[in-house]
Legacy VTK file of the C-alpha trace (Angstrom):
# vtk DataFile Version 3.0
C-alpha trace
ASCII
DATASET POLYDATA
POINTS 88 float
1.696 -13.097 9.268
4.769 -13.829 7.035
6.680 -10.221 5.466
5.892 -11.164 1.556
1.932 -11.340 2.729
1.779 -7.936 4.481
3.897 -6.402 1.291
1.185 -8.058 -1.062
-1.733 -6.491 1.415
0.075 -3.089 0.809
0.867 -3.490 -2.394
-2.612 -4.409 -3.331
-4.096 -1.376 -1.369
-2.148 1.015 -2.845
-3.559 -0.217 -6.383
-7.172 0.333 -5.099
-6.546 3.467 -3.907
-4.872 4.494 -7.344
-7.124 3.198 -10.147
-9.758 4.938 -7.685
-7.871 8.080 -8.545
-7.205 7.334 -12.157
-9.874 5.222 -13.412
-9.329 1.219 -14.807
-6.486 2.146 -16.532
-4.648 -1.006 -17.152
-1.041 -1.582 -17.043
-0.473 0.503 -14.317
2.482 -1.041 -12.407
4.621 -0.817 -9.290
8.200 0.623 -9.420
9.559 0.597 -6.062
7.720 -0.835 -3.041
9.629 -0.093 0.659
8.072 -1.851 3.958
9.352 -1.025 7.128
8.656 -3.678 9.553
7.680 -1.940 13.483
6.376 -4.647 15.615
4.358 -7.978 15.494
0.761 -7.846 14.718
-1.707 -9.419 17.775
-2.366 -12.769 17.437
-5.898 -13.574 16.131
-6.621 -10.278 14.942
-7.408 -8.853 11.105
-4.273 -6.562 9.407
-6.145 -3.751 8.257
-4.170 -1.596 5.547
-4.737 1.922 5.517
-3.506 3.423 2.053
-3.422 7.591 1.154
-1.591 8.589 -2.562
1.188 11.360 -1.068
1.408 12.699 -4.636
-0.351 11.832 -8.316
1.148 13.079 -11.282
0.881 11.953 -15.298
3.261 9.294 -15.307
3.957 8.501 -11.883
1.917 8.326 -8.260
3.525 8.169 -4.364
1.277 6.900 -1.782
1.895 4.985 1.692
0.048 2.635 3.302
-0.023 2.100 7.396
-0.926 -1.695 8.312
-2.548 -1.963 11.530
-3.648 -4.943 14.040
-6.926 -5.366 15.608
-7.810 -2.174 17.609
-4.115 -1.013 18.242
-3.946 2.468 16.475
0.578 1.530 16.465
1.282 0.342 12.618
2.594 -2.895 12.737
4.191 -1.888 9.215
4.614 1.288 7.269
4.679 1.057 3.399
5.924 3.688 0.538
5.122 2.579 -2.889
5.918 4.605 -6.447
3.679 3.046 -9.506
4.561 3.989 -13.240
1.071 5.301 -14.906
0.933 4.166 -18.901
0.258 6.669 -21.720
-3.465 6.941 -22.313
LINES 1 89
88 0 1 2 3 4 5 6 7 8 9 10 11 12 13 14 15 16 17 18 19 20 21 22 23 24 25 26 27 28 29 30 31 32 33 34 35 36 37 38 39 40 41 42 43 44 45 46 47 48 49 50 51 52 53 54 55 56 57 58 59 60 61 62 63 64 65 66 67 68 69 70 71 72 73 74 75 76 77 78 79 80 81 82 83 84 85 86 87
C-alpha cells in the first residue's frame, strides 16, 4: 500500500476519533500530520488503524494512530497528528 494511502487512513482515523470527542463540529482541520514508516505491511492482509487523542484542549487536539497488518501486533506505521478546533 502506497505512503499517501496509509497517511489518508491515519489521517481519517484520527478525525473519527476527534469529532467522537467533540461532537460534528465542522471545520475542524489538520495542522501537522507526521508518519513514520517501520516495515512493509503483509501482502493480502487489511491495514487496520488504531487511533487514541494523547491530549484535547479548546483550540487544539494531539492524538496518534498505530497502523497494523493482518494479525501482526508490530505497526507497520506510527502516526502523530495536531488538528486546529474552530470557535464554537
Amino acid at each position: 500500500m502506497s505512503g499517501p494511502t496509509l497517511m489518508a487512513l491515519a489521517d481519517f482515523a484520527m478525525y473519527v476519533v476527534l469529532l467522537s470527542a467533540i461532537g460534528p463540529i465542522g471545520l475542524a482541520v489538520t495542522t501537522n500530520l507526521n508518519i513514520n514508516f517501520l516495515r512493509k505491511g503483509q501482502p493480502g492482509q487489511d491495514v487496520l488503524a488504531e487511533a487514541r487523542l494523547l491530549k484535547l484542549g479548546k483550540r487544539l487536539a494531539v492524538g496518534e494512530v498505530n497502523l497494523l497488518s493482518g494479525t501482526s501486533p508490530d505497526p507497520i506505521a506510527h502516526v502523530t497528528s495536531t488538528y486546529s478546533i474552530p470557535n464554537v
